[in-house]
C-alpha positions as CSV (number, residue, x, y, z in Angstrom):
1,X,82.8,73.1,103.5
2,X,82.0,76.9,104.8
3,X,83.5,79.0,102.2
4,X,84.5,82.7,102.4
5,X,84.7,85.8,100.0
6,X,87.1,87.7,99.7
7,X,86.9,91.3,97.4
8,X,89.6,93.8,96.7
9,X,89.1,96.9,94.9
10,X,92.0,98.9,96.3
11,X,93.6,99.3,93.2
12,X,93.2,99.2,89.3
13,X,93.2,95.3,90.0
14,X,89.9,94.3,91.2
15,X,89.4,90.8,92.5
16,X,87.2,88.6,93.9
17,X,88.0,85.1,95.6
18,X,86.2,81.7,97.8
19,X,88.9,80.2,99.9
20,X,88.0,77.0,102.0
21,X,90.1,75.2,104.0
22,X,92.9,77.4,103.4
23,X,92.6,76.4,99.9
24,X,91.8,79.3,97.0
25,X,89.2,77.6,94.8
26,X,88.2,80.6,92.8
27,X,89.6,83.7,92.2
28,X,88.2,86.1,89.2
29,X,90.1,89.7,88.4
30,X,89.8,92.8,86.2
31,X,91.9,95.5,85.2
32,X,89.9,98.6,85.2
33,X,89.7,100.9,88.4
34,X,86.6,102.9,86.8
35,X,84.7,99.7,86.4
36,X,85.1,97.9,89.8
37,X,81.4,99.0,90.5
38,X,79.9,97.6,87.5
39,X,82.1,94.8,87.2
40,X,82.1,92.9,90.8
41,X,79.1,90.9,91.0
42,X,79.7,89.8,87.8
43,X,83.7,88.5,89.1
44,X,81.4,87.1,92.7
45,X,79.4,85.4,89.6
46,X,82.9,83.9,88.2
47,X,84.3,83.4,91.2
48,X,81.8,80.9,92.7
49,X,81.4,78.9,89.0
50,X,84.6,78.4,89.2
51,X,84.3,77.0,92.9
52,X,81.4,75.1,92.0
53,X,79.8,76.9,95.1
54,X,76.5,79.1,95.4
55,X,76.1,81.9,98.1
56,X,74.2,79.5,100.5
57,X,77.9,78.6,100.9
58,X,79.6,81.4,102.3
59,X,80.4,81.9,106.0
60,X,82.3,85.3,105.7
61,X,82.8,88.0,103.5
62,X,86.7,89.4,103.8
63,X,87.2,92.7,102.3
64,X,90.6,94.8,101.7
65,X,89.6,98.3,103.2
66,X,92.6,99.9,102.4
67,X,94.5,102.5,101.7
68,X,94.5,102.7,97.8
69,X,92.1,104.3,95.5
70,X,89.6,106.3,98.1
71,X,86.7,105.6,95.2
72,X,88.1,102.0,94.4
73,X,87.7,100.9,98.5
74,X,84.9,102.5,99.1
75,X,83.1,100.5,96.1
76,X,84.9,97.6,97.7
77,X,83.3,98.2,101.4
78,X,79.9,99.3,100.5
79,X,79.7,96.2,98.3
80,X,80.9,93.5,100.6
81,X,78.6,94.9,103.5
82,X,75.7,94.3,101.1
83,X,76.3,91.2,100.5
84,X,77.0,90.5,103.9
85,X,74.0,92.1,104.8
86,X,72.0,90.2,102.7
87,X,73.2,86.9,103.5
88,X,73.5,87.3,107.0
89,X,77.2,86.7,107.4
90,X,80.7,88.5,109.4
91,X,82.9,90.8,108.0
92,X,86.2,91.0,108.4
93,X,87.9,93.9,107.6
94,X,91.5,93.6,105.8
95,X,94.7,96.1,105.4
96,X,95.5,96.3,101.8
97,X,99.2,96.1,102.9
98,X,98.5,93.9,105.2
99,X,97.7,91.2,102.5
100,X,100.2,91.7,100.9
101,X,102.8,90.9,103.4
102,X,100.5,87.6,104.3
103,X,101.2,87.0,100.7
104,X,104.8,87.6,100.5
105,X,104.8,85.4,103.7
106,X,103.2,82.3,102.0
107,X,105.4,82.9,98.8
108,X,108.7,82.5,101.0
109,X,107.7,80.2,104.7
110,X,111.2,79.0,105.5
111,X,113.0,82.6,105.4
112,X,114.5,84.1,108.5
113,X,112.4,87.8,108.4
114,X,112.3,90.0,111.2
115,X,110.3,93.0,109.2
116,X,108.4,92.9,105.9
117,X,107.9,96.9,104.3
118,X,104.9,97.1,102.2
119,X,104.5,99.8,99.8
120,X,101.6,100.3,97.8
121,X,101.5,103.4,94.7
122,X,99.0,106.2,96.3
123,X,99.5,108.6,93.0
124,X,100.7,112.3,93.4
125,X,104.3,111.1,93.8
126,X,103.3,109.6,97.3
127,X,103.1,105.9,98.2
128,X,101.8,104.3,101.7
129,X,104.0,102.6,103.1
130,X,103.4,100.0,106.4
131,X,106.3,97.9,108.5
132,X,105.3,94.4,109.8
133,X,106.8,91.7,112.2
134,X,107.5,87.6,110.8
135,X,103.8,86.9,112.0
136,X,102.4,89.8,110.4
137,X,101.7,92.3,112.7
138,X,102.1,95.9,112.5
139,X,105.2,97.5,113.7
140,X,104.1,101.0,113.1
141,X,101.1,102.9,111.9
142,X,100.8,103.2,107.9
143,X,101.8,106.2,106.5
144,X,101.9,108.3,103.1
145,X,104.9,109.3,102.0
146,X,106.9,111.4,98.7
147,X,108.5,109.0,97.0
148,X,111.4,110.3,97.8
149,X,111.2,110.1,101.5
150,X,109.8,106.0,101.1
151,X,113.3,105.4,98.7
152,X,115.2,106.5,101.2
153,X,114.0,104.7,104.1
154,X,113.6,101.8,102.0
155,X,117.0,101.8,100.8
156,X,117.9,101.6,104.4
157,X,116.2,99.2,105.6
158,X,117.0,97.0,102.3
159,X,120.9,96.7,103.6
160,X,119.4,94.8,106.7
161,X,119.4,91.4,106.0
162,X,116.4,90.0,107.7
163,X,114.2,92.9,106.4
164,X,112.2,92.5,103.2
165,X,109.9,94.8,100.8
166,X,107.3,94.0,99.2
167,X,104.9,96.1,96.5
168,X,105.6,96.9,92.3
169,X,105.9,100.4,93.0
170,X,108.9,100.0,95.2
171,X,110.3,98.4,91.8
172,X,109.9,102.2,90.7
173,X,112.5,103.7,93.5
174,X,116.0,104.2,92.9
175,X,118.2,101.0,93.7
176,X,115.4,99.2,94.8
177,X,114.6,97.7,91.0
178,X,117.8,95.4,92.0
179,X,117.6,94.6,95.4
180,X,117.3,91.2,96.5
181,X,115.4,92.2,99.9
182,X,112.3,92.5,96.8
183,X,109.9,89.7,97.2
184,X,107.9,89.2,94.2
185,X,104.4,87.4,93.8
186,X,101.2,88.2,92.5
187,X,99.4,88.7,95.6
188,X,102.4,90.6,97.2
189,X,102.6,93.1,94.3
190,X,99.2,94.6,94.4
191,X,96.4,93.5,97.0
192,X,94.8,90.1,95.5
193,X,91.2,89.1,97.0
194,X,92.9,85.3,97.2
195,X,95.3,87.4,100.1
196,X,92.5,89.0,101.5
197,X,90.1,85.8,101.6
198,X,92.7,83.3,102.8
199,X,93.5,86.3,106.0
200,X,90.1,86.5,106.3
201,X,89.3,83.0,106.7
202,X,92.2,82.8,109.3
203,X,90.6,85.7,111.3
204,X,87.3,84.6,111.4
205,X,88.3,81.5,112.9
206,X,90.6,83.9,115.4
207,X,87.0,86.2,115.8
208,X,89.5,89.1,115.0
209,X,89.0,92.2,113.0
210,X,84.8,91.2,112.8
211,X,82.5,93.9,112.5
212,X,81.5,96.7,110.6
213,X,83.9,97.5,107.4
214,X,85.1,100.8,107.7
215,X,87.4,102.3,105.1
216,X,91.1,102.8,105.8
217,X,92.3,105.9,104.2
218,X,95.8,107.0,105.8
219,X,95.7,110.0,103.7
220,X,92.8,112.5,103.7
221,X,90.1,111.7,100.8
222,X,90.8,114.7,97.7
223,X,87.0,115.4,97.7
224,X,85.4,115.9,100.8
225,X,81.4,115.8,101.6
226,X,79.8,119.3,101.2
227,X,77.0,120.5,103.2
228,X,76.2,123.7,101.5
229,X,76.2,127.1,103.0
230,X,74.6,127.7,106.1
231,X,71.2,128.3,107.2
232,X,70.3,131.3,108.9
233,X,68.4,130.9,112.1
């Protein structure tokens, strides 16, 4: 059985997982957003022990490109290209909200949903927030909001009863700590590689979202590439 990676550095919670068959058969985490760089071979390591796999293995390499940390997915994308690279195998790029709602989706199959809000903590009292159909697809572009502005839409849309949220953070806004339109799971919280492998796997077999990774920011990076002053001619 052709195995695929799946990595996910978008937030403080890095992860790695193999997902075959639509099966997760290894998934290794850490806590520390500083140390995704020096920490996620060793969790690929873990990861495919605990699969009983090798790298030989792997058909694909899934990666969650964002938004979140701008540092945290660009570790993520420049690490799953490697490996890609060197193992000759697709990429697949995958939303960070995007997983999550896939997530929220396995966690509840039977519900009647017509939109699933994803919201995802992008610091500075802002959080990104993206809207997605029952097959999830994106209903709108992803945006960065104030907190304040993603409360009140999300209040709104929480008194519609075939929308539902998912994302800790939105635990964090007003009324929204008690709202039953809150779908809670691991993967749905914060992006999981298990998500992102077991979208990826479906994609690849879809030949959808292949190619080069490229980072998905929403909001402009902080620190921005300097060139230096100019050269007279």
């Amino acid at each position: 059985m052709k195995l695929v990676l799946g990595i996910s550095t978008s937030t403080p919670r890095g992860s790695v997982a193999l997902v075959g068959a639509g099966r997760v058969l290894g998934l290794a985490t850490h806590e520390v957003l500083e140390a995704h760089a020096e920490a996620l071979f060793s969790l690929i390591d873990e990861a495919l022990a605990q699969a009983g796999a090798s790298r030989t293995d792997l058909c694909g390499v899934a990666c969650d490109v964002g938004p979140g940390s701008f540092t945290g997915v660009r570790v993520g994308v420049a690490s799953a290209a490697g490996v890609a690279a060197a193992l000759g195998l697709e990429t697949v790029s995958v939303g960070s909200l995007e997983s999550m709602v896939h997530a929220a989706l396995r966690a509840r199959p039977h519900e009647r949903v017509a939109r699933i809000a994803a919201v995802l903590d992008a610091k500075k009292g802002e959080v990104y927030l993206g809207s997605y159909d029952r097959a999830g697809h994106p209903l709108a572009s992803s945006r960065h909001l104030s907190r304040a502005e993603a409360q009140a839409e999300l209040e709104a849309w929480a008194a519609e009863a075939d929308t539902r949220i998912v994302g800790a953070v939105a635990l964090e806004l007003g009324s929204l700590g008690t709202s039953p339109a809150i779908v809670r799971a691991p993967a749905a919280d914060l992006p999981c590689a298990s998500s992102v492998a077991l979208v990826g796997e479906a994609w690849l077999s879809e030949k959808r979202a292949l190619g080069p990774l490229k980072p998905v920011y929403v909001r402009e990076p902080d620190a921005k590439p300097s060139f230096g002053p100019a050269i007279p001619r």
